[in-house]
N, C-alpha and C positions, 0 to 999 in steps of 0.2 A: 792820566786817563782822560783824554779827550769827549769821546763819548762812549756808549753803551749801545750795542745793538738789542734790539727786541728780546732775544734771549738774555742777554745776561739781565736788562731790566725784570723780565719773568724770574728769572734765578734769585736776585737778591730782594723780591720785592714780594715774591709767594702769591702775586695776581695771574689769573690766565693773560693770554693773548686777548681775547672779547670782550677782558673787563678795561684792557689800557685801550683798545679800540672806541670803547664807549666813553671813555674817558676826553679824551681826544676831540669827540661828535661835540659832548658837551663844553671842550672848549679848558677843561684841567688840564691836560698839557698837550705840549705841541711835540711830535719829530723835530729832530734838530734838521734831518736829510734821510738819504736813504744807501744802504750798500748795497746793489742790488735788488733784492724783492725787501730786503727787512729797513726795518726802521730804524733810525738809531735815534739815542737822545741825547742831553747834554745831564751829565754826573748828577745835575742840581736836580732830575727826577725823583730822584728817591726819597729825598726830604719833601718834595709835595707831594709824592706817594704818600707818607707815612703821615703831612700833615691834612689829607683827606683820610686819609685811615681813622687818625683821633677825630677831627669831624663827625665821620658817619659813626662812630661808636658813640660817640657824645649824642646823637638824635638828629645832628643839624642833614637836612635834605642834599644832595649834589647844587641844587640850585644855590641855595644858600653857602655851600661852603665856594661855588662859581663867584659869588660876589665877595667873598674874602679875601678875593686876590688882586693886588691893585694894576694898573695896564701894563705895569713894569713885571709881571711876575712874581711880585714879592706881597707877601702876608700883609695884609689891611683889614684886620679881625677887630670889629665894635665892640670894646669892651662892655659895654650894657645888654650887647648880644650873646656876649659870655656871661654874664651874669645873670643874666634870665633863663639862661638852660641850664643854667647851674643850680637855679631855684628850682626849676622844673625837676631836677634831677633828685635835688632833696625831698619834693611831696615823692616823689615816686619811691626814691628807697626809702622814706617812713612809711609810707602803704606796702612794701614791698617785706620789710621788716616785720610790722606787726600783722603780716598775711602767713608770714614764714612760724613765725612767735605762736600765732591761732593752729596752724596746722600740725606743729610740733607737740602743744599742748594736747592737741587732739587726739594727736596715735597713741598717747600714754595716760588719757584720761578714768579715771578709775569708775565712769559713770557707767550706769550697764548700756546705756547706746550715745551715740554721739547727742539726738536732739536733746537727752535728759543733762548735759552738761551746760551750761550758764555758757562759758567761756566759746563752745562752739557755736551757741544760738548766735551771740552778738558776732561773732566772725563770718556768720551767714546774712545777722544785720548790716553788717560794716560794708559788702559783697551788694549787696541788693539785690539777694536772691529771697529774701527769708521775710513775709509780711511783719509791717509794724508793729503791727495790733492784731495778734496770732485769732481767729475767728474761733468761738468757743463749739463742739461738735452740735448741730443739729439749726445750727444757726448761719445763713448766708452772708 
């Protein structure tokens, strides 16, 4: 397979035509040429497809995953770069976890309303919707 026109890139790749366009503006890949009005690429698209795919899933911006790639085309990912969004990743699903954990607890709480149960107060304290220091009534 020499190259891949636009289409078949679309086909095996599950992107519009707008998003490899935009792709392109910023400089993630290139046409190889063109057959007439379409584009074509070279085979090696689809593994940068797919390693901006994990990128943008992982948090990392276009910007960011533009400078992963060294002038040659090939993968130049800072491993301390990966490792800091991979911490980032951990606060996120332990908040994400015990948000899940609070809300689970919640719909099977045996208390007669949500505020009278302990476990959902502090899931509205952990949130920061819910005052510190509840104001007692009659008092500002």
């Amino acid at each position: 397979m020499d190259t891949l026109d636009i289409g078949e890139v679309i086909r095996h790749s599950g992107l519009p035509a707008s998003t490899l366009r935009y792709y392109e503006e910023k400089g993630l890949i290139r046409p190889t040429g063109r057959r007439g009005l379409r584009r074509l690429y070279h085979p090696d698209v689809l593994q940068r497809l797919a390693l901006i795919a994990l990128g943008r899933t992982a948090g990392f911006s276009l910007d960011d995953i533009a400078g992963m790639f060294g002038p040659d085309g090939q993968p130049q990912i800072d491993r301390q770069q990966l490792l800091a969004r991979a911490d980032e990743l951990e606060r996120t699903i332990r908040r994400l976890s015990a948000l899940r954990d609070g809300l689970q607890h919640a719909a099977h709480c045996p208390a007669p309303n949500h505020m009278a149960c302990p476990t959902f107060r502090k899931l509205l304290q952990t949130a920061g919707t819910a005052p510190r220091h509840p104001r007692q009534p009659g008092k500002p």
